[in-house]
Each structure stands twice: as C-alpha cells, then as structure tokens.
LOMARGU-461755 format. One line per 5 residues: number of its first residue (from 1); their letters; for each residue x negated, z negated, y of N, C-alpha, C. Coordinates in Angstrom, 1 decimal, padded with zeros to 4 digits, always signed. Each point is the difference from the previous one (the first is absolute). Layout:
NUM	A	X:Z:Y:X:Z:Y:X:Z:Y ~ ...
! end
This chain:
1	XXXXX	-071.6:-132.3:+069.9:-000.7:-000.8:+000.9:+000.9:-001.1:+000.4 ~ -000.5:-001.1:+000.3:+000.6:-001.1:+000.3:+000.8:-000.5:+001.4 ~ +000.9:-000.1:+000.3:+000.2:-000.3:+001.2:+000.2:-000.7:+000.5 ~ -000.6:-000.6:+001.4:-000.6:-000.6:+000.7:+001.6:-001.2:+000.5 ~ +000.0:-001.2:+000.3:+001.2:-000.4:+000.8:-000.1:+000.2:+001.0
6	XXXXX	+001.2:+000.0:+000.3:+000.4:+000.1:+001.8:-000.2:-001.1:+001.0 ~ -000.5:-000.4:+001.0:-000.1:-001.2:+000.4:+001.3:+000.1:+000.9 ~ +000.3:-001.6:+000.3:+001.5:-000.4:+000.2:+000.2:+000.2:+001.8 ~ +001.1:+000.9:+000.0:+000.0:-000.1:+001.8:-000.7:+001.5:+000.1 ~ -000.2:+000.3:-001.0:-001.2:+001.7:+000.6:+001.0:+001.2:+000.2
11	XXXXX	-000.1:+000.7:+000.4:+000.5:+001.4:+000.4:+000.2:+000.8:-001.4 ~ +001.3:+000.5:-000.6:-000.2:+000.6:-001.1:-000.6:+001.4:+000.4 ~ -000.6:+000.6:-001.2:-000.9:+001.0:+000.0:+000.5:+001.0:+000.5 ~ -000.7:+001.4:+000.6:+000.9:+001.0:+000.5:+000.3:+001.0:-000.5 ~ +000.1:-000.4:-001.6:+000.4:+000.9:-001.1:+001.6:-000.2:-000.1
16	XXXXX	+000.2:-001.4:+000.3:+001.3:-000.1:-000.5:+001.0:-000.9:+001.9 ~ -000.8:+000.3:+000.8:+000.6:+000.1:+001.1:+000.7:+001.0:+000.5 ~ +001.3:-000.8:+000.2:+000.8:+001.2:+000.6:+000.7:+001.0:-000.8 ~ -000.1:-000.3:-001.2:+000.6:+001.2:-001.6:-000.7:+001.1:+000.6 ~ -001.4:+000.1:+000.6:-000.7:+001.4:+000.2:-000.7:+000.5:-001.5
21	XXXXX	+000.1:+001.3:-000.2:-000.3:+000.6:-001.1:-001.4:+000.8:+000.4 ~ -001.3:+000.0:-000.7:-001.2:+000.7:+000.2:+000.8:+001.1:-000.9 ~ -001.4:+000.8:+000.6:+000.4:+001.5:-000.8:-002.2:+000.4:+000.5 ~ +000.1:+000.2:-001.5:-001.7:+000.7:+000.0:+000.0:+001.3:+000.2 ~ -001.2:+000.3:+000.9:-000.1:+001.5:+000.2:-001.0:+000.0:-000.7
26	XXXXX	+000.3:+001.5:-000.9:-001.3:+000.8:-000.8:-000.9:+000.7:+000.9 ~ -001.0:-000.3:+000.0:-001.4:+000.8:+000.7:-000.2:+001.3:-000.8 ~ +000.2:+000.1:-001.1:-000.2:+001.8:-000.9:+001.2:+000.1:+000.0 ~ -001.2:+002.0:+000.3:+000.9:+000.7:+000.0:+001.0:+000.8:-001.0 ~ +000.6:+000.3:+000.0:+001.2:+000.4:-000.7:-001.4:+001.4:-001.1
31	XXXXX	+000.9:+000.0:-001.5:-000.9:+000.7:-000.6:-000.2:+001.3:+000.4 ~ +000.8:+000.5:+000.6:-000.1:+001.7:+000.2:-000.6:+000.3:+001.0 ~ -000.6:-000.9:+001.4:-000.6:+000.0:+000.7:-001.6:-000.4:-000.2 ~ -000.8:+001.1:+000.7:-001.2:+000.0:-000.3:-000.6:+000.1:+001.6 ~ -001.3:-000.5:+000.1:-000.8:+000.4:+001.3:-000.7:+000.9:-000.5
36	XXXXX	-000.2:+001.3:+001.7:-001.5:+000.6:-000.3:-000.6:-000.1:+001.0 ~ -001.7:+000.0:-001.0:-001.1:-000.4:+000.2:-000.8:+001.5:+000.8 ~ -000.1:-000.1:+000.9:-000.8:+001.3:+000.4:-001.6:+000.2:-000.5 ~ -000.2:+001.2:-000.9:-001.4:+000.5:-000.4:-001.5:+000.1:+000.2 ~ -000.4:-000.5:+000.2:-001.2:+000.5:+000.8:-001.2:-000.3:-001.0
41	XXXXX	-000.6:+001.9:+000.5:-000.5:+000.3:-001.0:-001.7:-000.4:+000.8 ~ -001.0:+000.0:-000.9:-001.9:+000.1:+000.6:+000.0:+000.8:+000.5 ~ -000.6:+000.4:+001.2:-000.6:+001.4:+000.5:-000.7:+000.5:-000.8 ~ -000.9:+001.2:-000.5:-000.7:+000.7:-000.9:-001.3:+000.2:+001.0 ~ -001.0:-000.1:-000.8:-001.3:-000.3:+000.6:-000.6:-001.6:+000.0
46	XXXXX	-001.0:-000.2:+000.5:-000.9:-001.1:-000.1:+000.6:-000.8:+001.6 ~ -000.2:-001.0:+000.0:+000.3:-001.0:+000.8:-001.2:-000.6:+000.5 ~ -000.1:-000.6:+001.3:-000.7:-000.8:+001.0:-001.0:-000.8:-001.1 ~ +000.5:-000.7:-000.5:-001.4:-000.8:-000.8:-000.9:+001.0:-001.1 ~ +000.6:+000.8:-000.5:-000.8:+001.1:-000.4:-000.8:+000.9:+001.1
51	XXXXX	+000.1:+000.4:+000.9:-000.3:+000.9:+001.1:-001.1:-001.3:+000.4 ~ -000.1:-001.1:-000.1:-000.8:-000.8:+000.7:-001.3:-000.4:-001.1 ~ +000.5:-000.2:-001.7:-000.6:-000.1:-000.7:-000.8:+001.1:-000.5 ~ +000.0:+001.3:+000.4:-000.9:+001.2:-000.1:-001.0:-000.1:+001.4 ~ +000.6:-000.2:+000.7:-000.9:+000.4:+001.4:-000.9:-001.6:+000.1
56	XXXXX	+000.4:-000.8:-000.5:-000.9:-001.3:-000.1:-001.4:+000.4:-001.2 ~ +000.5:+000.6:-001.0:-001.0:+000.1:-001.1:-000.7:+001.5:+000.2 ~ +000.5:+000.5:+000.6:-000.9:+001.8:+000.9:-001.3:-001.1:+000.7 ~ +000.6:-000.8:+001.3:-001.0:-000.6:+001.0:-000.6:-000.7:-000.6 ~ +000.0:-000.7:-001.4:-000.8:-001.1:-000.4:-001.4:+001.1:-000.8
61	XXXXX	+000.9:+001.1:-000.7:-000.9:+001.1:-000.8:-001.3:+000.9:+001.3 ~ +000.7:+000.2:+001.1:-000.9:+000.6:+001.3:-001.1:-001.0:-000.1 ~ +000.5:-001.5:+000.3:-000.9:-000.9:+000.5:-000.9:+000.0:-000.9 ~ +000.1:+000.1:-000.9:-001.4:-000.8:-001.0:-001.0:+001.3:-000.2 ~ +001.1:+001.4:+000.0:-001.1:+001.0:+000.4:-000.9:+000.1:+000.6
66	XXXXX	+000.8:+000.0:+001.8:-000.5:-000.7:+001.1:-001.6:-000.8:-000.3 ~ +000.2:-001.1:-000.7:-001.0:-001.0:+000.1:-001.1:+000.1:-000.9 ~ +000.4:+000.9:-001.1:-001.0:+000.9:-000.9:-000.8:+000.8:+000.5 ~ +000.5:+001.0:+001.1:-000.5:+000.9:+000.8:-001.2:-000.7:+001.0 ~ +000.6:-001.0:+000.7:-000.8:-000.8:+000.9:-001.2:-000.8:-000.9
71	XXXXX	+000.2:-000.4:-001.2:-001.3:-000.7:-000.6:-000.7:+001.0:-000.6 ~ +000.4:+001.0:-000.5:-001.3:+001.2:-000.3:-000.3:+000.7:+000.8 ~ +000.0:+000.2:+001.2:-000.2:+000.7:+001.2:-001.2:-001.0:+000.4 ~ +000.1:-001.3:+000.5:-000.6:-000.8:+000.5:-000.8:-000.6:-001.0 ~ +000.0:-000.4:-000.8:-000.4:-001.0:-001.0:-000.6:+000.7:-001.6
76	XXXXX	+000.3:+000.6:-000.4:+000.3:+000.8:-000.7:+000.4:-000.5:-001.4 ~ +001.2:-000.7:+000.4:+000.5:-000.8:-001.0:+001.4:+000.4:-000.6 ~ +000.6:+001.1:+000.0:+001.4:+000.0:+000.2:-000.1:+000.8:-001.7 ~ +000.9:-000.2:-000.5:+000.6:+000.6:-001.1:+000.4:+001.5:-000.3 ~ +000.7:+000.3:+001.0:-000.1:+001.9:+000.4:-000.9:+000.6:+000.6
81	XX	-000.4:-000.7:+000.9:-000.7:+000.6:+001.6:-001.4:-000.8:-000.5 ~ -000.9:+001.2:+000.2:-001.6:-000.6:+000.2:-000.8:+000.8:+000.7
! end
C-alpha cells in the first residue's frame, strides 16, 4: 500500500514517538483450552402450543356438533341429528 506524506510541522506519528514499541495482544485462546457449554436437554412430553392446538380443534369439533344438533332438532336440517 502506498504511503501517504507527512505534512510539514505535523506531529510525528505515535508509532514512532518516543522509541515506544506496540506489542499485539492475541484474543484466542491458547489450543489446549476449551470452553464448556452447558446441556440442556427438551423436556419429554408435548408442549403449550400442542396442549393448545388439541383443545382448539376438540372445541371447533364440539361446535359444529353443537350446531348440527341445533339445526336437526329445530329445523330439521342437520346432517346427524334429525
């Protein structure tokens, strides 16, 4: 890469101010070092959106019973019920 001039009267850089020496620090970790990750396993059984997805499609299955019952009873139009 190309480098840039210096403008005249400027402050030399603070690489080479002062004969200070950088020194980089490595962020990884050394190879024999590992982290652990703690386990965690699914509970066993069905979960909330299942438990909600059965009892939604039970009350949808009641209802249209329900509404079968009520048009052959009254009407005598229902599909099961007459």
């Amino acid at each position: 890469m190309a480098r840039s001039r210096s403008r005249r009267g400027a402050a030399p850089s603070r690489s080479k101010a002062a004969g200070r020496q950088t020194r980089a620090v490595s962020r990884k970790q050394p190879a024999g070092a590992t982290t652990e990750a703690e386990v965690v396993e699914d509970a066993e059984g069905m979960g909330m959106e299942g438990a909600v997805a059965i009892i939604t499609a039970l009350m949808l299955f009641a209802g249209c019973l329900f509404l079968d019952y009520e048009l052959g009873s009254h009407y005598g139009a229902g599909m099961f019920f007459k």
